[in-house]
Jmol script that loads the backbone (N, CA, C; Angstrom):
load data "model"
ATOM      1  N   UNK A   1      17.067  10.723  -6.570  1.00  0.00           N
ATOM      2  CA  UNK A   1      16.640   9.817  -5.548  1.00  0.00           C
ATOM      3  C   UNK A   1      17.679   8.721  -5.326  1.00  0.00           C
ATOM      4  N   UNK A   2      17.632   7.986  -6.412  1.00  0.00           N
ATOM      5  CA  UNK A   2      19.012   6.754  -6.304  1.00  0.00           C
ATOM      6  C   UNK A   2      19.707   6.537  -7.633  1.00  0.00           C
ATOM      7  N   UNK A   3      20.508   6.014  -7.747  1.00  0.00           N
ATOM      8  CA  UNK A   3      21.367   5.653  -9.283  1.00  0.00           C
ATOM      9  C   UNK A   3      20.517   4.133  -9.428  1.00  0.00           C
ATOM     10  N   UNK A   4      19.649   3.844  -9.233  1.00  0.00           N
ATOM     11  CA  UNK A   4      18.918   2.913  -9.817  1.00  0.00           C
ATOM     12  C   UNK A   4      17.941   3.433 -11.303  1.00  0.00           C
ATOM     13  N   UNK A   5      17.769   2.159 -11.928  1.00  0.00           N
ATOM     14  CA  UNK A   5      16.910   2.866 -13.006  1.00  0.00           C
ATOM     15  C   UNK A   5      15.270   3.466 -13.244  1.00  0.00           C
ATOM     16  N   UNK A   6      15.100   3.995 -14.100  1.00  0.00           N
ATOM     17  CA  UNK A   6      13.633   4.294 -13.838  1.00  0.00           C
ATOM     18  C   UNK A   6      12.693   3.229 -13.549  1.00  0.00           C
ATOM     19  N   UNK A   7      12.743   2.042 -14.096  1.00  0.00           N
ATOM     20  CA  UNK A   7      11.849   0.828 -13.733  1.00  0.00           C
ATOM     21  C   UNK A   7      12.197   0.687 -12.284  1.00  0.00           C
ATOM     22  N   UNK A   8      12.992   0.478 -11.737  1.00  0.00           N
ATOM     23  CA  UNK A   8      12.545   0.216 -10.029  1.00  0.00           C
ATOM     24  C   UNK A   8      12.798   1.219  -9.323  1.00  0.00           C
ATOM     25  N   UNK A   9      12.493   2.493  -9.929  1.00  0.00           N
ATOM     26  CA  UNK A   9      12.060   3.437  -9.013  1.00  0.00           C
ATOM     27  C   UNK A   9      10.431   3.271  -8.403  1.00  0.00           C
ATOM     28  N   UNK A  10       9.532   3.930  -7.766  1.00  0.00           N
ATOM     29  CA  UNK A  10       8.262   3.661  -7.126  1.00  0.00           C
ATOM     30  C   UNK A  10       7.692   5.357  -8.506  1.00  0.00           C
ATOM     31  N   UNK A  11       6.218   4.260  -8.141  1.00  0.00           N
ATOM     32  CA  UNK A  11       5.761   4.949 -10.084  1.00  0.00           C
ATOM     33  C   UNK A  11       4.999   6.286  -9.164  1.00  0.00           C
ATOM     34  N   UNK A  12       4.007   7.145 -10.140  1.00  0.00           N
ATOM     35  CA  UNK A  12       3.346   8.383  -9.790  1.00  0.00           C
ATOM     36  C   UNK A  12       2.539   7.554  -8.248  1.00  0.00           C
ATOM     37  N   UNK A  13       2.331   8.415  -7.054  1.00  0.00           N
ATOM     38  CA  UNK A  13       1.070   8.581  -6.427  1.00  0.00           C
ATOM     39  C   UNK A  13       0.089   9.182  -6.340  1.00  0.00           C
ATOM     40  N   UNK A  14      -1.244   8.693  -5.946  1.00  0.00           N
ATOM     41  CA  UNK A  14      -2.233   9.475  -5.855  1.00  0.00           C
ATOM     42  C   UNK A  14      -2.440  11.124  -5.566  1.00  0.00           C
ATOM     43  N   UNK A  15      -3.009  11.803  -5.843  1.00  0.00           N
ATOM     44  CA  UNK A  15      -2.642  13.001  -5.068  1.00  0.00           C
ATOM     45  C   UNK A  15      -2.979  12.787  -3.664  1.00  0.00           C
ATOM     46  N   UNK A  16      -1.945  13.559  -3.107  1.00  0.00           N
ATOM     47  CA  UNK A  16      -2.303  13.916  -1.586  1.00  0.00           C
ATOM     48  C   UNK A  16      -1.432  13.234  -0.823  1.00  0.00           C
ATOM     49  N   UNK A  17      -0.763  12.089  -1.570  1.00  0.00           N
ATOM     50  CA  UNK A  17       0.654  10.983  -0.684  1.00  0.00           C
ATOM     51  C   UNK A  17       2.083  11.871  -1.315  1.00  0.00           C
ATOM     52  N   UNK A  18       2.669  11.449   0.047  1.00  0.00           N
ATOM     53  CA  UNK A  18       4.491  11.833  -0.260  1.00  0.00           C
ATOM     54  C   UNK A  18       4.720  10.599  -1.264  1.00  0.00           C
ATOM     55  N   UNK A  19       5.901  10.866  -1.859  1.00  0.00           N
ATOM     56  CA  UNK A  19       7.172   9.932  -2.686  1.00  0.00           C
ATOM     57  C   UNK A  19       7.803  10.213  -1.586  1.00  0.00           C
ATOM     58  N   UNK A  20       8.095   8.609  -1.565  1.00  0.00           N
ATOM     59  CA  UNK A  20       8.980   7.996  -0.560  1.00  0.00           C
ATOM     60  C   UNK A  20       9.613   6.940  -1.686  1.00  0.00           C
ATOM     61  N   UNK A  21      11.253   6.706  -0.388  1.00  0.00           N
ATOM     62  CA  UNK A  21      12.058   5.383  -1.445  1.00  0.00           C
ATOM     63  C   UNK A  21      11.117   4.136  -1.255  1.00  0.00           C
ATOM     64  N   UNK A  22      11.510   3.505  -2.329  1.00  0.00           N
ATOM     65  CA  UNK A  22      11.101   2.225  -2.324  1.00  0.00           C
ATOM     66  C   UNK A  22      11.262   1.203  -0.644  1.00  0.00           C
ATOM     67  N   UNK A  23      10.573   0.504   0.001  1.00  0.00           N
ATOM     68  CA  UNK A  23      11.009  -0.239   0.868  1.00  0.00           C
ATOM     69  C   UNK A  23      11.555  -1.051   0.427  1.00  0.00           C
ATOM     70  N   UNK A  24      11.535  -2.269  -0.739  1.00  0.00           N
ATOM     71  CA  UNK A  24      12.875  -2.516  -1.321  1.00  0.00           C
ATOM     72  C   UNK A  24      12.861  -2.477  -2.398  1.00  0.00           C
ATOM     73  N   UNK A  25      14.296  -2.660  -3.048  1.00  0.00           N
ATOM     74  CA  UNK A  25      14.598  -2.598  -4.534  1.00  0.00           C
ATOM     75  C   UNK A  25      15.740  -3.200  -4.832  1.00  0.00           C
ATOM     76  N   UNK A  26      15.497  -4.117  -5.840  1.00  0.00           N
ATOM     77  CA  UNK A  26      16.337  -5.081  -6.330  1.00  0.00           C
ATOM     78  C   UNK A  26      16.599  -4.272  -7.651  1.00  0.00           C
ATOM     79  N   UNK A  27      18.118  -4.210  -8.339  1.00  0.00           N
ATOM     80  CA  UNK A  27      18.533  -3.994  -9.171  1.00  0.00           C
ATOM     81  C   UNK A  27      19.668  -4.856  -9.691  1.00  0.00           C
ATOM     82  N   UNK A  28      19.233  -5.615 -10.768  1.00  0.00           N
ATOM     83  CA  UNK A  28      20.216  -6.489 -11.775  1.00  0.00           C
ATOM     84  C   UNK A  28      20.781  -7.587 -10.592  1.00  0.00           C
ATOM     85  N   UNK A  29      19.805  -8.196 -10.099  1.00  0.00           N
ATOM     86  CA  UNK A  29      20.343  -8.915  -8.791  1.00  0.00           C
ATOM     87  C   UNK A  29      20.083 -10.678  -9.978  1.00  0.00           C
ATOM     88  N   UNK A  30      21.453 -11.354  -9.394  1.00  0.00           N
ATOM     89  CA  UNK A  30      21.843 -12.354  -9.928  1.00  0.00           C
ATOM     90  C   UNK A  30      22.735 -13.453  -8.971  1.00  0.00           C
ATOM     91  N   UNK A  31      22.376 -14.654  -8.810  1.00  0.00           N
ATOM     92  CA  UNK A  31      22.509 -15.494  -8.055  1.00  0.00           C
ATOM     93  C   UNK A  31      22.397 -16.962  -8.785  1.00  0.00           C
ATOM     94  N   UNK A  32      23.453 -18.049  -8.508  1.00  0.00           N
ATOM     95  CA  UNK A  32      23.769 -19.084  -9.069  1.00  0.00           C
ATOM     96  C   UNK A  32      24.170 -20.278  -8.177  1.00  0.00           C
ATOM     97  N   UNK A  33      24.158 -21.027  -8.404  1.00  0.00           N
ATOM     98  CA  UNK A  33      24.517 -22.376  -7.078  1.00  0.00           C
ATOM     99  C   UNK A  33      24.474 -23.450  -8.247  1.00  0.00           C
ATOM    100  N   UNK A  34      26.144 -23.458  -8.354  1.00  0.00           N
ATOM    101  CA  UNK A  34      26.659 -24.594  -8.839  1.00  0.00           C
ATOM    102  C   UNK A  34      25.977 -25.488  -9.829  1.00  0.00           C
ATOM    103  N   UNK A  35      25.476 -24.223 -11.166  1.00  0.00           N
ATOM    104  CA  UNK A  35      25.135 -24.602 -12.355  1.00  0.00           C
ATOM    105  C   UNK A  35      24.477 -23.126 -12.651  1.00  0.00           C
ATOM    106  N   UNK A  36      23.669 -23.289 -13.508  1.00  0.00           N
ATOM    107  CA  UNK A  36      22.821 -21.942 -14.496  1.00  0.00           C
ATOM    108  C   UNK A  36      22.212 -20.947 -13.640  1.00  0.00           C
ATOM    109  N   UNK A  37      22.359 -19.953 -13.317  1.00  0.00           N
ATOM    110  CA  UNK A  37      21.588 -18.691 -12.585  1.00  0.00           C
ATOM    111  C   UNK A  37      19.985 -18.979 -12.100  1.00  0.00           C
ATOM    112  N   UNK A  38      19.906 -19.405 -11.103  1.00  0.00           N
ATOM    113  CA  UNK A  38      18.665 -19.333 -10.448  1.00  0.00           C
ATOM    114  C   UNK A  38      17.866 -18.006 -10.582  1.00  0.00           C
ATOM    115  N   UNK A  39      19.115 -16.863 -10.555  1.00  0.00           N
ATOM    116  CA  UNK A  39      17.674 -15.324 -10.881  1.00  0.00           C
ATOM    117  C   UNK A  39      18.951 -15.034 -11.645  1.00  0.00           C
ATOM    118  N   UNK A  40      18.716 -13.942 -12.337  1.00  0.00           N
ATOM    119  CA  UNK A  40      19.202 -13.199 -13.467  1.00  0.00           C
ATOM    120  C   UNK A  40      18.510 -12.501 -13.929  1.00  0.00           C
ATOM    121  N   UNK A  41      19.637 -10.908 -13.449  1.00  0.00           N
ATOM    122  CA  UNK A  41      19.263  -9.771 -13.737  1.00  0.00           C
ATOM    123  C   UNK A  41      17.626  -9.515 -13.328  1.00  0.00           C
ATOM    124  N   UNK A  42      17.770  -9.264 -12.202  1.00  0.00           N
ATOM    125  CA  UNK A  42      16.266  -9.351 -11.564  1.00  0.00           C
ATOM    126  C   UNK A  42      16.173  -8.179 -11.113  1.00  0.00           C
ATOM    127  N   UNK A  43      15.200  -7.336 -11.615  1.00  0.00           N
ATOM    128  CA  UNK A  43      15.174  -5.835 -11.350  1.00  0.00           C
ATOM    129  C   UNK A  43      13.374  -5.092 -10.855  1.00  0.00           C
ATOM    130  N   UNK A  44      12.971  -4.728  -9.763  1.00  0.00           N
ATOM    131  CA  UNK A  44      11.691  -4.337  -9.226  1.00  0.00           C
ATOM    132  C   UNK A  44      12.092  -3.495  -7.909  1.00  0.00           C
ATOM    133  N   UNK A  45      10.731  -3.189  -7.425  1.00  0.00           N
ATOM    134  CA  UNK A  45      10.841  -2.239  -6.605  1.00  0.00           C
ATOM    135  C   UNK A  45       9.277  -2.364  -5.487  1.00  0.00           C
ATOM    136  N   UNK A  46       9.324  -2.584  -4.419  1.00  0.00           N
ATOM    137  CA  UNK A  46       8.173  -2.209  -3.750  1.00  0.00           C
ATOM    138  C   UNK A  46       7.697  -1.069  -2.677  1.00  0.00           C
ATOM    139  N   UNK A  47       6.999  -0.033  -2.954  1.00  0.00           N
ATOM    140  CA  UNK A  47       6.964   1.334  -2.587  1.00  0.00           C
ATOM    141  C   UNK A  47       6.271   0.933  -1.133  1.00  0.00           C
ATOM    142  N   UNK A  48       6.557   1.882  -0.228  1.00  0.00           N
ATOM    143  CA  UNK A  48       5.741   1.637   0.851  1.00  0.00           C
ATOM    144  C   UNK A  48       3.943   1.713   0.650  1.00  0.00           C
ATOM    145  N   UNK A  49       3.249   0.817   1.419  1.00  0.00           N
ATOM    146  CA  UNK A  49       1.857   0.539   1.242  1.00  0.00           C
ATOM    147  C   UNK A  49       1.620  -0.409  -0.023  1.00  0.00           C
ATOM    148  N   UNK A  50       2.645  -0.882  -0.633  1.00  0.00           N
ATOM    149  CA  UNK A  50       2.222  -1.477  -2.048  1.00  0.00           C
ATOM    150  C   UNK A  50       2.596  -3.101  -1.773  1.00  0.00           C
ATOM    151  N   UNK A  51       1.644  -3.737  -1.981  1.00  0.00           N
ATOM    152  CA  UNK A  51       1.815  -5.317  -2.137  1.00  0.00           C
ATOM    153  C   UNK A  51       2.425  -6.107  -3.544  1.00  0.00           C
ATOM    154  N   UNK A  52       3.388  -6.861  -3.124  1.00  0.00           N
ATOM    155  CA  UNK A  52       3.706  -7.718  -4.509  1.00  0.00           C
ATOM    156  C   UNK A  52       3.093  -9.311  -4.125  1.00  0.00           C
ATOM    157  N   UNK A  53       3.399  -9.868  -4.560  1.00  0.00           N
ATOM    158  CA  UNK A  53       2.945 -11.264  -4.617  1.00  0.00           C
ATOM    159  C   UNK A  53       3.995 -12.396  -5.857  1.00  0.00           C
ATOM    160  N   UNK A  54       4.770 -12.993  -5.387  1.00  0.00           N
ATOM    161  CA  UNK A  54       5.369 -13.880  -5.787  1.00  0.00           C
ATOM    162  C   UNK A  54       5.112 -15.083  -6.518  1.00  0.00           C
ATOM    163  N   UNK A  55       4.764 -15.664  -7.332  1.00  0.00           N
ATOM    164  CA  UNK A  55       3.720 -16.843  -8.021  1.00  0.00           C
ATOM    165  C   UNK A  55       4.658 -17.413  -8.824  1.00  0.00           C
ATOM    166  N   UNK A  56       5.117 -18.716  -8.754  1.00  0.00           N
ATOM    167  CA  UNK A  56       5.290 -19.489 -10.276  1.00  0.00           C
ATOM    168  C   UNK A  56       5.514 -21.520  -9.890  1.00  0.00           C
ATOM    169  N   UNK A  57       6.084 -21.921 -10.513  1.00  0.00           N
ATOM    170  CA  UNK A  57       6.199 -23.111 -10.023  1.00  0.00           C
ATOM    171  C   UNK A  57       7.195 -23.291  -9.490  1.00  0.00           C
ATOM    172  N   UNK A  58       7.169 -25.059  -8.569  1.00  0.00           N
ATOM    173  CA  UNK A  58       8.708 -25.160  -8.052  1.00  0.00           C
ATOM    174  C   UNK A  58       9.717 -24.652  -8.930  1.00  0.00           C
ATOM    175  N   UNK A  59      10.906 -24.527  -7.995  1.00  0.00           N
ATOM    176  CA  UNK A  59      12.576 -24.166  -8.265  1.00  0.00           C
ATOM    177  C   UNK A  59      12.606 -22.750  -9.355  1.00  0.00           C
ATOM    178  N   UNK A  60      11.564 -22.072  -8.957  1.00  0.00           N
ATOM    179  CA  UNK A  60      12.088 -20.688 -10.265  1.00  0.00           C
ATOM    180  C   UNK A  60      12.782 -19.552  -9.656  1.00  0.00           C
ATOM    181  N   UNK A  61      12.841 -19.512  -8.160  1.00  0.00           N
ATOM    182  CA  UNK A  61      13.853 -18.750  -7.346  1.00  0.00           C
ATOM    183  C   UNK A  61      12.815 -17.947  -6.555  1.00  0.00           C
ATOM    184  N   UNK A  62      11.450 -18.393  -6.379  1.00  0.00           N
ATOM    185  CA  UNK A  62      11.072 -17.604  -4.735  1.00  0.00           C
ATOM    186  C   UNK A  62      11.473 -17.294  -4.192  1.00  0.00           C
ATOM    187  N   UNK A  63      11.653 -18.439  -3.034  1.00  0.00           N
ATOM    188  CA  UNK A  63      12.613 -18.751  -1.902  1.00  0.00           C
ATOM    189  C   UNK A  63      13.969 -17.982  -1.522  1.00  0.00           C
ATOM    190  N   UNK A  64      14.313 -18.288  -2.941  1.00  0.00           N
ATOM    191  CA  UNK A  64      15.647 -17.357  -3.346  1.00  0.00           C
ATOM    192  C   UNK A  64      15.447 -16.430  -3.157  1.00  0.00           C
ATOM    193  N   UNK A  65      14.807 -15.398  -3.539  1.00  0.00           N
ATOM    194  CA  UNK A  65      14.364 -14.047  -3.481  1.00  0.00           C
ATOM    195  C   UNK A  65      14.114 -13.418  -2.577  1.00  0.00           C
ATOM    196  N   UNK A  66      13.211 -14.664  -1.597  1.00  0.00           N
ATOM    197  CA  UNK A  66      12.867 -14.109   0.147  1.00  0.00           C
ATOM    198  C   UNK A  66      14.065 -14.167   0.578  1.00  0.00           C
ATOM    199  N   UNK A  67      15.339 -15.472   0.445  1.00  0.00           N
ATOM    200  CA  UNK A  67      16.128 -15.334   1.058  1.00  0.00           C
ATOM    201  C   UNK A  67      17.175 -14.086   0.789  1.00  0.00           C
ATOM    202  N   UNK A  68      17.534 -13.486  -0.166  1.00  0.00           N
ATOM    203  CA  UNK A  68      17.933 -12.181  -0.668  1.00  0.00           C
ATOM    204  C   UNK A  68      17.949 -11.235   0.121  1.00  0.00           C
ATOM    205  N   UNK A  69      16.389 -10.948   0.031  1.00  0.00           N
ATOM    206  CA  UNK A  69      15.735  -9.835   0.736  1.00  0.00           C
ATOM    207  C   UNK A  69      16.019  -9.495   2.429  1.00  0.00           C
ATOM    208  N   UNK A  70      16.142 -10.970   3.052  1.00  0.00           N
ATOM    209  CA  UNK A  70      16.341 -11.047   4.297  1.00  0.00           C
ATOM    210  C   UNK A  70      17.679 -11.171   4.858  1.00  0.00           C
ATOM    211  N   UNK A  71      18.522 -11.152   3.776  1.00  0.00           N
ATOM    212  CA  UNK A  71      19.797 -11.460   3.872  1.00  0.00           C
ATOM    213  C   UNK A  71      20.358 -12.406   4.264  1.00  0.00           C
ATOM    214  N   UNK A  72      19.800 -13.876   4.536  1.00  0.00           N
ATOM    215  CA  UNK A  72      20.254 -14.975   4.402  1.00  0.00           C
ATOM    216  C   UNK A  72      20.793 -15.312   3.140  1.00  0.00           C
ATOM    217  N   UNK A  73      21.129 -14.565   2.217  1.00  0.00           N
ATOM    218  CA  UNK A  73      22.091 -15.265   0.788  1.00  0.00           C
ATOM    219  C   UNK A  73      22.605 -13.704   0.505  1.00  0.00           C
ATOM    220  N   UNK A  74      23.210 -13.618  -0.174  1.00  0.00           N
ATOM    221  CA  UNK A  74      24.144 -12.785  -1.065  1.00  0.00           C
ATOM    222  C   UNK A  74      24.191 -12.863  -2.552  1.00  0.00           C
ATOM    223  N   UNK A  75      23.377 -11.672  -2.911  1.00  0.00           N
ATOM    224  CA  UNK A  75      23.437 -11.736  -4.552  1.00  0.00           C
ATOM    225  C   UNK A  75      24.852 -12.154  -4.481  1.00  0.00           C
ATOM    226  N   UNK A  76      25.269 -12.999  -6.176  1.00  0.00           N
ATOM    227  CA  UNK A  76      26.677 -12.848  -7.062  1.00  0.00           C
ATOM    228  C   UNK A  76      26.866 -11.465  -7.628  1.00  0.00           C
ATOM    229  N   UNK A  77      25.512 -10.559  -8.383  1.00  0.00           N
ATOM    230  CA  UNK A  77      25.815  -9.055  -8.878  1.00  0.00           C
ATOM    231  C   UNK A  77      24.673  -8.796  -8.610  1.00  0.00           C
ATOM    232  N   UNK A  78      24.522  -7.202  -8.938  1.00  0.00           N
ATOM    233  CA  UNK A  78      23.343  -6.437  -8.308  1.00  0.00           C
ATOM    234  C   UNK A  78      24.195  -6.151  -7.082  1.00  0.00           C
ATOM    235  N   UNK A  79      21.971  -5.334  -6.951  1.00  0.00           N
ATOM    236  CA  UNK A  79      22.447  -4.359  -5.100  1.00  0.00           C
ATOM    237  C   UNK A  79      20.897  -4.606  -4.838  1.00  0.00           C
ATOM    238  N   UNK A  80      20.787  -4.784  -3.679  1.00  0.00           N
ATOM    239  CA  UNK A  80      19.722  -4.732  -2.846  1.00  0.00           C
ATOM    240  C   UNK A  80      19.568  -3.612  -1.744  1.00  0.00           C
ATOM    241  N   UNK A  81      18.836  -3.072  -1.924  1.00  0.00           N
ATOM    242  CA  UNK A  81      18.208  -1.403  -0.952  1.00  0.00           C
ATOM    243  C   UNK A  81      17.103  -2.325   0.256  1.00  0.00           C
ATOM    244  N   UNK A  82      17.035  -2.048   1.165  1.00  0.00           N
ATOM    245  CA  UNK A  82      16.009  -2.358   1.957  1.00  0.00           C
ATOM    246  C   UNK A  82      15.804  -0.643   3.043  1.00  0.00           C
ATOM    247  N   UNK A  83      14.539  -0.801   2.664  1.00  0.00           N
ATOM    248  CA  UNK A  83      14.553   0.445   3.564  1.00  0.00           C
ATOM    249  C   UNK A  83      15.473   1.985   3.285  1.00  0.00           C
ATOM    250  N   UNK A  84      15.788   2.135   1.989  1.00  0.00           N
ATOM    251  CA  UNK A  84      16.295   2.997   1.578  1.00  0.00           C
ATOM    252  C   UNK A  84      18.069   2.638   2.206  1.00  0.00           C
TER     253      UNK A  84
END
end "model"
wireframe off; spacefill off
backbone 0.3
color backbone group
């Protein structure tokens, strides 16, 4: 499927659904701004139809993460898949 690892691949489905790629997938994604790594080594996957949900307190890299995803920032390492 991809040279990503088994953790952010998309897990078993129900019977009766295709395996499909992940709609996205973050692998070893790492990002810093002028001091200590805001994410590091950040590795998941969200399969089509599947909800995540983001939760923690200020400054732990949400934001960051949406911005990633949308491509307003640029991991430092890692790869980001959107949409296969």
């Amino acid at each position: 499927m991809s040279d990503f690892p088994a953790s952010v691949q998309p897990g078993p489905r129900p019977s009766g659904q295709e395996t499909a790629d992940p709609v996205a997938a973050f692998c070893n994604v790492s990002i810093a701004f002028d001091g200590p790594p805001v994410l590091e080594n950040v590795s998941f996957s969200v399969a089509p139809g599947e909800t995540r949900v983001l939760l923690g307190p200020a400054g732990v890299g949400k934001s960051v993460l949406l911005k990633l995803a949308n491509g307003l920032l640029r991991p430092d390492e890692g790869r980001i898949l959107l949409f296969g």
